[in-house]
Structure formats: structure tokens, C-alpha cells
C-alpha positions in Angstrom: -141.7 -67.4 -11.3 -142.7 -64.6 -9.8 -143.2 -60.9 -12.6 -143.5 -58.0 -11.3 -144.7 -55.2 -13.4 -143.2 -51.6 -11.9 -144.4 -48.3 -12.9 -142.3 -45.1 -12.7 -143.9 -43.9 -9.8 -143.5 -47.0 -7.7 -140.0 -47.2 -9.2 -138.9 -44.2 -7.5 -140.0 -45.6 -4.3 -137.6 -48.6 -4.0 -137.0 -49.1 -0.4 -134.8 -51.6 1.8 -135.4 -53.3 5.2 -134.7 -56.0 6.9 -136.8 -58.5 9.0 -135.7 -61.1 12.2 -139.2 -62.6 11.3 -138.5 -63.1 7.7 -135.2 -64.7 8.5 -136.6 -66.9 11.1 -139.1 -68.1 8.2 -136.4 -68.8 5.7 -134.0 -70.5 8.0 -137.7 -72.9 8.9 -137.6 -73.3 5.1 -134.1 -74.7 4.7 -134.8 -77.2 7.6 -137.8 -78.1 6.3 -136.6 -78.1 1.9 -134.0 -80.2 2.5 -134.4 -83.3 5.6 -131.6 -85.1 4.6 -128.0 -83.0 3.9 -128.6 -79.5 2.7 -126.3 -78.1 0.2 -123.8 -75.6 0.4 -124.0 -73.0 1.5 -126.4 -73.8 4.5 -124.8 -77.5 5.4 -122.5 -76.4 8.2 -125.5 -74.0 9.7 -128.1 -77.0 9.1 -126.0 -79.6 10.9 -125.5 -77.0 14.0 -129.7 -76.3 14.9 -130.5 -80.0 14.2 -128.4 -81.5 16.6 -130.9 -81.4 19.7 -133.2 -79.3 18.5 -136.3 -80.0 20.1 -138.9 -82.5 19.1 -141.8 -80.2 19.6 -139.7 -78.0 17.8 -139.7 -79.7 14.5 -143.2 -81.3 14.7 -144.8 -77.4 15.6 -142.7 -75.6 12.6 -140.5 -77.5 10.9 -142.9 -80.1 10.0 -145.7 -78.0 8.8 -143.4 -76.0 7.0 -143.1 -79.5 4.5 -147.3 -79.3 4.1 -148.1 -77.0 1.7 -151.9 -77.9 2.2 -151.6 -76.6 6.2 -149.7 -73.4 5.7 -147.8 -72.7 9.2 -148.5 -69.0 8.7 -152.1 -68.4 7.8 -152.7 -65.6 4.8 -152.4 -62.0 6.3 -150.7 -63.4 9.4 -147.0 -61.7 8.4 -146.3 -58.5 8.6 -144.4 -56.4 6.4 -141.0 -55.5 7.5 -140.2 -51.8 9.0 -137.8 -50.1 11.2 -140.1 -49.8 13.5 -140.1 -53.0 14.3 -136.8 -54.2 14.0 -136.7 -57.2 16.5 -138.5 -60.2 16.5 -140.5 -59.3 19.5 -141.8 -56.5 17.6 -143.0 -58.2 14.8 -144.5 -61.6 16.3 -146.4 -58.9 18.5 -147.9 -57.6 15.5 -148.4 -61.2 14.1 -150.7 -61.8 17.4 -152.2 -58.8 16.5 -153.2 -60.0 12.9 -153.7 -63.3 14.4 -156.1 -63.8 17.3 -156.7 -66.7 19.3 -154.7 -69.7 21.0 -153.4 -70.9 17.8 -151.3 -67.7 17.0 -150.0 -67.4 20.6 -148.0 -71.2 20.2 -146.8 -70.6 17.1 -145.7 -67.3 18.3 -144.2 -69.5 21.6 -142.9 -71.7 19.3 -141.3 -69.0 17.1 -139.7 -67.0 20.0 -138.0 -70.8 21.2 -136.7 -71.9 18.0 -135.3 -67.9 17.5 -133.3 -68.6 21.1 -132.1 -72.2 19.6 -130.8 -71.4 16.1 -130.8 -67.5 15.1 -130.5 -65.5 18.6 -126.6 -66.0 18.8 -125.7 -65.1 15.2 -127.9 -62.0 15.3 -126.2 -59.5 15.9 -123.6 -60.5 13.7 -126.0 -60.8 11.1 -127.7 -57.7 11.5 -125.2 -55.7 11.1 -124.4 -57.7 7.9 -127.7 -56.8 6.4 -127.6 -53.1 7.7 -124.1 -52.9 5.7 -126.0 -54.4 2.3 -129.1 -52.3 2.8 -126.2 -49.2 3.1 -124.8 -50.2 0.2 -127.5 -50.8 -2.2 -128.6 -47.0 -1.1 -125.8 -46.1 -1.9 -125.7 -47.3 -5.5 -129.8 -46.0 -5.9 -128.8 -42.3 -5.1 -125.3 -42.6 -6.9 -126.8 -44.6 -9.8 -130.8 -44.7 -9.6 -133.3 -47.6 -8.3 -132.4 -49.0 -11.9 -128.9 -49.7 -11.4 -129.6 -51.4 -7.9 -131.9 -53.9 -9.4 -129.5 -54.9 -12.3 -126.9 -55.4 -9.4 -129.3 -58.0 -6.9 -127.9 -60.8 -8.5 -129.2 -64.6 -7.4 -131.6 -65.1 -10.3 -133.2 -61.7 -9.9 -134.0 -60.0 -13.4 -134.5 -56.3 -14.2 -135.9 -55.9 -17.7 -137.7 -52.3 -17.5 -140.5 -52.8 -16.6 -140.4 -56.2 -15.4 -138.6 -57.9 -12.1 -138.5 -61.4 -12.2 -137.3 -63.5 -9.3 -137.6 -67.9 -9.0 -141.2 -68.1 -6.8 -142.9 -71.6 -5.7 -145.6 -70.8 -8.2 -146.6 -68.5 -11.0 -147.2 -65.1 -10.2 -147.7 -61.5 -12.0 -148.4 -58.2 -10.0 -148.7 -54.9 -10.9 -147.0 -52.7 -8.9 -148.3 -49.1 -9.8 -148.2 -46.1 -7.7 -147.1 -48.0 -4.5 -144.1 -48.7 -2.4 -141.2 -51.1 -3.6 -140.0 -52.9 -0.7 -136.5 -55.1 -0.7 -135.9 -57.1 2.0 -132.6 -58.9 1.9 -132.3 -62.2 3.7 -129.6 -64.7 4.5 -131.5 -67.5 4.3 -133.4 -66.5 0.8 -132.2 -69.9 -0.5 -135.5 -71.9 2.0 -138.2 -69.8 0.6 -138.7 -66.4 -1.4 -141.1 -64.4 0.7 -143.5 -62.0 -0.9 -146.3 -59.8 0.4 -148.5 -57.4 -1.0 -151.1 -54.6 1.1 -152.0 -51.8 -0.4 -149.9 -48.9 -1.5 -147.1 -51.8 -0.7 -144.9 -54.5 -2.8 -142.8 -56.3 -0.7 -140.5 -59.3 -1.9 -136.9 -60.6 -0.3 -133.8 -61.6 -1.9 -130.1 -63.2 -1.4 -128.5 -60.5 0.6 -125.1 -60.8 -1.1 -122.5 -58.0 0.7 -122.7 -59.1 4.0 -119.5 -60.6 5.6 -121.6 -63.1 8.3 -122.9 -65.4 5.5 -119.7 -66.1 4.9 -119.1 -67.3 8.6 -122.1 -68.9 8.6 -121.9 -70.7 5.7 -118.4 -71.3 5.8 -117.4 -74.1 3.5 -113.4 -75.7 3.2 -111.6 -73.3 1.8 -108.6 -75.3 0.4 -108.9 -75.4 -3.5 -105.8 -75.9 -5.5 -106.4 -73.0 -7.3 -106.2 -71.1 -4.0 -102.4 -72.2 -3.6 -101.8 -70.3 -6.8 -103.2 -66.9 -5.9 -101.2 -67.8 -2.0 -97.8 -68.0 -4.4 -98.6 -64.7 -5.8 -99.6 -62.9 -3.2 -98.7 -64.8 0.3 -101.6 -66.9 1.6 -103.3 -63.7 4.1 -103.7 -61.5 1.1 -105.1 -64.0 -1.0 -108.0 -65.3 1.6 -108.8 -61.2 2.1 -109.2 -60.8 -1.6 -111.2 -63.9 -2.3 -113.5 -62.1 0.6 -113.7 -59.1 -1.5 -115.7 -60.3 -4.4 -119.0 -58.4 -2.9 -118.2 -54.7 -1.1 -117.1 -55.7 2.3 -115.6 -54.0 5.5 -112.6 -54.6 7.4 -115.0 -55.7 10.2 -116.7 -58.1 8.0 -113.8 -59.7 6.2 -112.2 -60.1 9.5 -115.2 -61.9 11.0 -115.7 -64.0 8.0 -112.0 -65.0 7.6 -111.3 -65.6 11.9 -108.5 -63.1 11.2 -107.5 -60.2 13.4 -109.0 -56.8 12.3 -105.6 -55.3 12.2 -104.1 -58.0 10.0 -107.2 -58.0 7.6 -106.5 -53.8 7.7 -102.3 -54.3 6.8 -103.5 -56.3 3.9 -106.1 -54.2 2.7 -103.8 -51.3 2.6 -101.3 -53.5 0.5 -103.5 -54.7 -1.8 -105.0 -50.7 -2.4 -101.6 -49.7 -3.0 -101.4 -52.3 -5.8 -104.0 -51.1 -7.5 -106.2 -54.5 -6.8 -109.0 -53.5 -4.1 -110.6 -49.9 -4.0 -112.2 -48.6 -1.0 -115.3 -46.2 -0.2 -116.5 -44.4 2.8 -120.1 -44.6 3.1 -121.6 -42.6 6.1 -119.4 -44.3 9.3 -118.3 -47.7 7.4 -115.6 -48.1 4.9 -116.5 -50.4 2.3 -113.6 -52.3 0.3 -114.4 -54.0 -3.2 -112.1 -55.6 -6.0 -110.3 -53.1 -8.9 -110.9 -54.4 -12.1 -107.4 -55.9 -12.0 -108.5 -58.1 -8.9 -111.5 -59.4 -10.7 -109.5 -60.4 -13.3 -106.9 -61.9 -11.4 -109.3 -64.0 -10.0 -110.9 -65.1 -13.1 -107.5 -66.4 -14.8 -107.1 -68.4 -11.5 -110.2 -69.8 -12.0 -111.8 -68.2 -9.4 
């Protein structure tokens, strides 16, 4: 378990940002957790980069990733995550940087390959999935404080003022006083929880939970027989858009994550606001779309 102790200071300094490099580490950690089938929700994506992924591949990364007495990223080696560098070229050229010599160049090699094999396609997908969360949990810090975004992460994360607790692979306790807070949300939080500390900075990832291309990525059967109940009420479209809409979504991103077309998702949207049932929010360029309290507990009667 990882406790982190904030002060006020640093608690008014809560920032998000995301990271291709700390994405490419927790996707290595799924492979590497779980050998045999990995549970849901990474299955479907696990089954997809094994099949001929290369041998060097899995002996160079995924392999060492398993030894946790032969780290695969030595201490210091990972930067922290900033818009400045938002690509993964960006940030393994900083990781040579922090990492002289031969060594730090083939894992970099390696890194760059296994980016091209299982993560390159989905990216942009995927980034703009964690550039809608990162909008939206702004959105609910200025509208609501830093407080009220960290009662809302969700995925075993704990605010108790003045502690937040997350699941970690060992004991830890940090004080975070007078520095920066930094959140990065990460699809593939459920391989490893990533945390870094330099000074005047706190960094630690989490489950990024309003983003429309986990859903495609971790796509699971959809046919339930409590799903042909909420089809009878509402006709079976309806019903897939607002079992999408149980984190803040866009049309975009309910249409990606449901193979629909983005003017079918956007009739049904509108009906379902006119019921009462979804409520929608414009924040900056995106509209964001999120259940009523009537939807929510709709769902829950149907089991859902």
C-alpha cells in the first residue's frame, strides 16, 4: 500500500498528465503479471500483442519485467511525465539522457520496437481518451476543488484528508509537503502502479476511468441477460449508448467504443436527454455526456 501524506500547499497543486512511456511500462506489466490468460479487462488486448510478438521481444522486456531482483528500468532511469514531452520519442530521449551507456540505448531500441508492435496503432485513439479524462478531472478541481477530484478516482484510490492511499507492490509512506501533486492516468494501471518522487515533485498513476478507447480495447461480450431487459425498455441502440455512459463520455468516444456511427450514437443521446436519463456538459471544445440520476438507477434495478 502505498500513503501519501498531502499538505495544503501541495494540495493545491494537483496536476494531470499523461505519459506514452508510462503506458508502454504498464502494458509490459500485464504481459509479464499474468503468462497464462489475463483477466478481463486486458484478455482480448493480451491475446492480440502475443501472437507473434517477437522472441527478443519478450526475453529483452517482458521477461525481466517477471524479476523483481533485475529491475528492467534501473532507479532514476524514468522520467516524470510532462507536456513537453508528450511522445514516446520524447521521453525515451530523456531516459538516455538519465541513462548512459550501451545498456540504455537497447532497452531504449527495444522499447521504441515493442511501442510499433502493440501500442503505436491504438495511440491516437487512446490519447485522446486520456486528454478527455485529464479535461474532465480539471474540470471537477476548479468546479469542486482538488478534494472532490480525489474522492472521485475511483479503482481502490482513497482520499481521507490528509491521506491518499492507492494498492502498491510494497509498503510505502511519503510526505508530500510543499511540492507538486502529479496524476498520471493510465490504461493499463491494472500491470503495475507507477510512482516517482524528485524534488518539489510527487508523481503516482491511476485507472483512467472516462475514456471511451478502454472500452474498445478491452472490449468483453456484451450479451448479458440483464442487457435484453434494458433493450425491451428502451430498444437495443439506446440501451448499449447508456451502459457506455456510466463514466462522462463523448459522442466520439461512445461511438468508437460501441462500432456505432457517430450520428446514430448522437439521435440516441438526444433521446435519452430529452427523457431526462443522460445530462450533457460542454467543457472547452468537447461535449461530455453522463447518466441523470434516473439512469443510474435504472441501471441498478437491472442489475447493472
Amino acid at each position: 500500500m502505498i500513503r501519501l501524506r498531502v499538505d495544503d500547499d501541495s494540495l493545491g497543486r494537483v496536476r494531470l498528465a499523461f505519459s506514452p512511456l508510462w503506458e508502454t511500462i504498464g502494458s509490459l506489466a500485464i504481459l509479464a503479471r499474468y503468462p497464462g490468460e489475463a483477466p478481463s479487462p486486458y484478455s482480448r488486448w493480451v491475446r492480440a500483442v502475443r501472437c507473434g510478438l517477437p522472441r527478443h521481444l519478450v526475453e529483452g522486456l517482458v521477461e525481466p519485467m517477471r524479476r523483481a531482483d533485475l529491475p528492467l528500468f534501473p532507479q532514476g532511469s524514468v522520467p516524470l511525465p510532462s507536456p513537453a514531452r508528450s511522445t514516446l520519442e520524447a521521453e525515451l530521449m530523456e531516459m538516455r539522457v538519465r541513462c548512459e551507456g550501451n545498456s540504455a540505448d537497447q532497452l531504449c531500441g527495444f522499447l521504441e520496437q515493442y511501442w510499433d508492435w502493440a501500442i503505436a496503432r491504438h495511440w491516437n485513439q487512446m490519447r485522446t481518451s486520456l486528454e478527455e479524462e485529464i479535461l474532465f478531472r480539471g474540470r471537477t478541481v476548479v468546479v469542486s476543488g482538488p478534494e472532490a477530484m480525489l474522492n472521485e478516482l475511483g479503482g481502490r484510490v482513497l482520499w481521507s484528508r490528509p491521506f491518499l492511499t492507492a494498492p502498491f507492490h510494497r509498503d510505502l509512506e511519503v510526505s508530500v509537503t510543499s511540492s507538486q501533486l502529479l496524476l498520471v492516468p493510465t490504461v493499463f494501471a491494472g500491470g503495475v502502479r507507477l510512482f516517482l518522487q524528485e524534488p518539489g515533485v510527487v508523481a503516482v498513476s491511476y485507472q483512467a476511468r472516462a475514456t471511451g478507447f478502454f472500452q474498445v480495447l478491452t472490449a468483453t461480450d456484451r450479451a448479458t441477460p440483464t442487457e435484453d431487459r434494458l433493450a425491451l425498455l428502451l430498444g437495443s441502440g439506446r440501451a448499449q449508448v447508456m451502459r457506455a455512459l456510466k463514466m462522462p463520455q463523448t459522442t466520439t468516444a461512445v461511438a468508437t467504443s460501441l462500432g456505432m456511427a457517430k450520428s446514430t450514437v448522437s439521435q440516441h443521446l438526444t433521446v435519452l436527454s430529452a427523457s431526462g436519463l443522460v445530462w450533457k456538459l460542454r467543457l472547452g471544445g468537447r461535449v461530455f455526456y453522463q447518466l441523470e440520476h434516473g439512469g443510474a438507477v435504472l441501471l441498478q434495478r437491472l442489475g447493472y
